[in-house]
N, C-alpha and C positions, 0 to 999 in steps of 0.2 A: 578497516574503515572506522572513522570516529563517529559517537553515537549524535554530535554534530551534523556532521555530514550527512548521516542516516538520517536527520529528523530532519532537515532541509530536503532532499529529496522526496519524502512523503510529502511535505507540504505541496509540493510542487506536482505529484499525481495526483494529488488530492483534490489540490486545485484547479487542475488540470478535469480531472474526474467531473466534478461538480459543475465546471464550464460547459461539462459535454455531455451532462445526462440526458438531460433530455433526447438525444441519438441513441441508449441504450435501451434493450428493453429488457423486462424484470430478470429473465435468465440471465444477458448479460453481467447484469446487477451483481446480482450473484454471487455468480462467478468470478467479476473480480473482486468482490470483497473477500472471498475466499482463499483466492492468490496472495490477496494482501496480507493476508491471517498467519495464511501458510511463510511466506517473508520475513513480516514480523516475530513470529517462534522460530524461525532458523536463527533470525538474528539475536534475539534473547539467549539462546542456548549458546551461540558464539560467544558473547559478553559472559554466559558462566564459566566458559572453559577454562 
């Protein structure tokens, strides 16, 4: 996957994210910012490989 790509589809849950906060509550929050954490350093350590 190009890092392209990859930054196009974060924008797009991101945005997505932010449309929809308001329906989350703070665990949710969280949590997925942590998912997203965790996504992001899979993907950085891919690009090191």
């Amino acid at each position: 996957m190009s890092h392209a790509t990859t930054g196009t589809s974060y924008k797009c849950i991101f945005t997505l994210y932010i449309n929809h906060v308001n329906s989350f509550n703070v665990c949710d929050v969280f949590a997925f910012a942590k998912a997203n954490l965790l996504l992001l350093h899979l993907y950085s350590n891919e690009a090191e490989a």
